[in-house]
C-alpha positions, 0 to 999 in steps of 0.5 A: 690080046684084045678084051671087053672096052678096049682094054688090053691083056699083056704078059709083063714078066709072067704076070698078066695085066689089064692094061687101058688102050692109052696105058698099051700105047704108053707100056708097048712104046717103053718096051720098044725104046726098053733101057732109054730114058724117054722124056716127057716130051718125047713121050707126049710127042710119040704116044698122046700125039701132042705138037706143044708141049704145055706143062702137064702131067699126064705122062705121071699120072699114066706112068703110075697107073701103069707101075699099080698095074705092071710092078713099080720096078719096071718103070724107073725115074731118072731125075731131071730126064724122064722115065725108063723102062729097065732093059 
């Protein structure tokens, strides 16, 4: 559901969050490849539309938003892969 400036309202495990157009993006794409560890560049590539891949951390910053907002459980750390949003 759309609200007010773009931001989004999402029912994440009955809990309802506001979510920033590129926090939607980033939360509707792991929910979509749910249990696959996703990495950085797969997700700079498929959900900021980045072509190369400079150091940055864009994706972490995102993510933790998105853990404030969502639970810190719902989005794992794989060490050395990526990030995964458990099935």
């Amino acid at each position: 559901m759309r609200t007010k400036k773009g931001l989004r309202l999402v029912y994440d495990q009955n809990t309802a969050c506001l979510l920033s157009p590129l926090e939607y993006s980033l939360y509707k794409w792991m929910k979509l490849h749910e249990g696959d560890v996703l990495s950085r560049e797969v997700l700079l590539r498929d959900v900021w539309g980045y072509r190369e891949m400079g150091d940055t951390r864009t994706v972490d910053m995102c993510v933790k938003r998105l853990r404030n907002k969502i639970g810190a459980n719902r989005i794992e750390s794989v060490y050395g892969k990526g990030y995964r949003m458990p099935a």
